[in-house]
Steps between C-alpha positions, in 0.01 A plus 500: 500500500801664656656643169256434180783539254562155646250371277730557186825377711302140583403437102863566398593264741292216377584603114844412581472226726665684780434424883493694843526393790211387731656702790101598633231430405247721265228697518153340591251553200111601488338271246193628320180315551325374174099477473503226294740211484797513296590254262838315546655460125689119423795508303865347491395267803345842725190580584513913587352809520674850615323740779561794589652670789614803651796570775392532827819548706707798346759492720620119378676406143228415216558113496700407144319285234457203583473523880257233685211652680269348691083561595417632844283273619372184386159646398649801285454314142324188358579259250173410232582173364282420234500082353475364175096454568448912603507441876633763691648515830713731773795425601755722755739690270773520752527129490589420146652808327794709491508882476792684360583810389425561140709813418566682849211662773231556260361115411544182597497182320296175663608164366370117518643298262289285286585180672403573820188648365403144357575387796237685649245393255488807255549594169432882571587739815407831556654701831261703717629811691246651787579877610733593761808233435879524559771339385813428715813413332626116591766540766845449451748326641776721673250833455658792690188653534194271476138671466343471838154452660516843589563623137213248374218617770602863417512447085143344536332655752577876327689485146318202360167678601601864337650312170151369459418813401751527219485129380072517480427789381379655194805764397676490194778307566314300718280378221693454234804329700191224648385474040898472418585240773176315349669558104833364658328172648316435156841533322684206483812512747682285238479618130301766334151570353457496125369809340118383613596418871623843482215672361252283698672601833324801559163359475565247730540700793302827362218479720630372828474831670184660438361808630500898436759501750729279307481633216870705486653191597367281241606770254836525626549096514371573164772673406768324630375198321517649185849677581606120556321379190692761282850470621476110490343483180637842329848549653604166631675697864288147688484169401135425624199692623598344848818606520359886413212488693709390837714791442164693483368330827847628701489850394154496635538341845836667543325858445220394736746350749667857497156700547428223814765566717442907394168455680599248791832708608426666831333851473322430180 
């Protein structure tokens, strides 16, 4: 995350359809790990679900929306297909989706269309996410300056390990950026809720991190849920929860980024 004003810079790119140029590629990302599996949403012809991530590499350019990332490893995420008759099975993640960036460093969006999910057999997919997994951006043709086995070995071996820390634990932030990245998936990516989707947001992710420990977060996901509820509903400043609630999500992540490489610089 070499400058995290960036962050602002890459969304007023993409809300005026502007372009830079792939001159090297971007930062490799941490990706959180999710306990359960996380359903992938069909509409429009996608099947998706956002995740979220955290910069590893501060001294590289946050990648733009939009940029293609891939897993590290074959192993580091698992398709659940699930047929028309309930029957479930794995598949390798790396083999069938695409990852791009959903805003700029701070989630990702993973993509199979629905045809090649009938392909496979399924009427449902959910993505699983184990602890511990990178993701590298897709090279580029003509890159000046590549990210190279050395950078990858180092990134994993020490700053994937210490942004563990940050991505599974039980702060504030922490918390409530893992209950609004579960809000944003529930949301429709196309669209908006009607005043009961709204309303019935809440609940559906209310008790999905229990524990004394938790409890600040919750409130404070709390709140920001009901910050988005009012100024969608009340003032009309976002068209849809989603749209709100992402905003919410990058704020977070971007703060926590910020506090990550505070604690990882040297002498700290």
């Amino acid at each position: 995350m070499r400058r995290a004003i960036f962050l602002v810079s890459a969304l007023t790119f993409a809300a005026f359809g502007l372009a830079r140029p792939a001159t090297a590629a971007p930062q490799i990302l941490g990706l959180v790990a999710y306990n359960d599996a996380v359903p992938m949403t069909c509409q429009m012809g996608q099947c998706s679900a956002e995740l979220i991530t955290l910069c590893l590499q501060k001294h590289r350019d946050n990648p733009l929306p939009g940029t293609r990332y891939q897993f590290q490893g074959k192993e580091a995420a698992a398709l659940l297909v699930t047929d028309a008759e309930g029957n479930q099975r794995s598949l390798p993640a790396s083999e069938h989706v695409n990852i791009t960036t959903a805003r700029s460093f701070t989630a990702v969006r993973v993509e199979i269309t629905e045809r090649k999910l009938r392909e496979l057999g399924g009427v449902k997919v959910a993505l699983t996410v184990g602890s511990g997994v990178s993701l590298l951006p897709e090279p580029v043709p003509g890159d000046r300056n590549p990210i190279t086995q050395h950078e990858i070995d180092y990134t994993t071996a020490f700053l994937r390990v210490e942004a563990d820390r940050w991505l599974k634990g039980t702060g504030d932030r922490t918390v409530a950026a893992r209950m609004v990245n579960r809000m944003v998936n529930i949301a429709p990516r196309v669209g908006r809720l009607d005043a009961d989707g709204r309303a019935q947001l809440w609940d559906k992710v209310a008790n999905t991190e229990a524990g004394a420990e938790r409890a600040a977060g919750r409130q404070y996901a709390r709140e920001l849920f009901g910050e988005c509820k009012y100024v969608v509903e009340d003032v009309g400043h976002f068209f849809s929860m989603r749209r709100c609630l992402e905003t919410k999500h990058d704020e977070l992540m971007l703060d926590m980024n910020t506090a990550y490489w505070d604690a990882t610089k040297p002498g700290s």
